[in-house]
C-alpha positions, 0 to 999 in steps of 0.5 A: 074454908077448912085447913086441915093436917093430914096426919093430925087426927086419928085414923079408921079401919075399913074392914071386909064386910064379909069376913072383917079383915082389915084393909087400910086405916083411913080419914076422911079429907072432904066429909069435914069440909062439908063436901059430898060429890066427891070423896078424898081420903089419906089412907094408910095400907099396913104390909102385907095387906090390900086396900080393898076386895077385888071390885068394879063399881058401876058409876063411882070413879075411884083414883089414888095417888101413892105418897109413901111406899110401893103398892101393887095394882092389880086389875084383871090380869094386870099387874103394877108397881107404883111408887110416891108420886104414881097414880091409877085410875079407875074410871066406872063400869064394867071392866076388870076388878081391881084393888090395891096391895102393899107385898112390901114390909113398910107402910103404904100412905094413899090419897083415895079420890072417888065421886060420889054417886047415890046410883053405884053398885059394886061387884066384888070379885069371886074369892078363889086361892089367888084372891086370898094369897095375894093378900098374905 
């Protein structure tokens, strides 16, 4: 058994691995209870930035839930407004590249949980003008 704080220890960065941006800070929840088949972690997504590149994964199931603030989804053409205690799912495989975007100026805090398959493939999505202004 592991109890453990969520804003106890100190976050990470996630950065792009093409241009270094900065999406959230993270911690990882399961990797310290010794748990691999799924992935849980407190995020937290500064304004004005997104959570990831617009993206599918072939077999990782990805699901957040908003504690603090109002994020916007986007999925292919679809856009949401979430709020503390909304959620979205994003279940594996072919469909339209989503991510997570704060346009707001107070921090976003996520729970991120997502499997853990050794098989995923990720595709990130082309990046035009409207990827890069919805991340200013």
């Amino acid at each position: 058994m592991l109890v453990g704080k969520l804003r106890d220890a100190p976050l990470e960065p996630v950065r792009s691995r093409s241009t270094a941006e900065i999406f959230t800070l993270y911690k990882s929840l399961s990797e310290p209870a010794g748990i691999g088949s799924v992935s849980v972690m407190f995020e937290t997504l500064a304004p004005g930035h997104r959570a990831s590149s617009p993206h599918v994964h072939s077999t990782r199931d990805e699901f957040y839930i908003v504690l603090k603030g109002s994020p916007t989804v986007h999925s292919g053409t679809q856009t949401a407004t979430l709020a503390p205690g909304d959620y979205v799912a994003f279940p594996a495989g072919p469909g339209d590249f989503h991510y997570l975007h704060n346009p707001t100026d107070t921090e976003v805090e996520l729970i991120t949980i997502a499997s853990c398959p050794d098989n995923d493939v990720i595709e990130y999505a082309p990046v035009g003008p409207e990827t890069r202004a919805s991340a200013e």
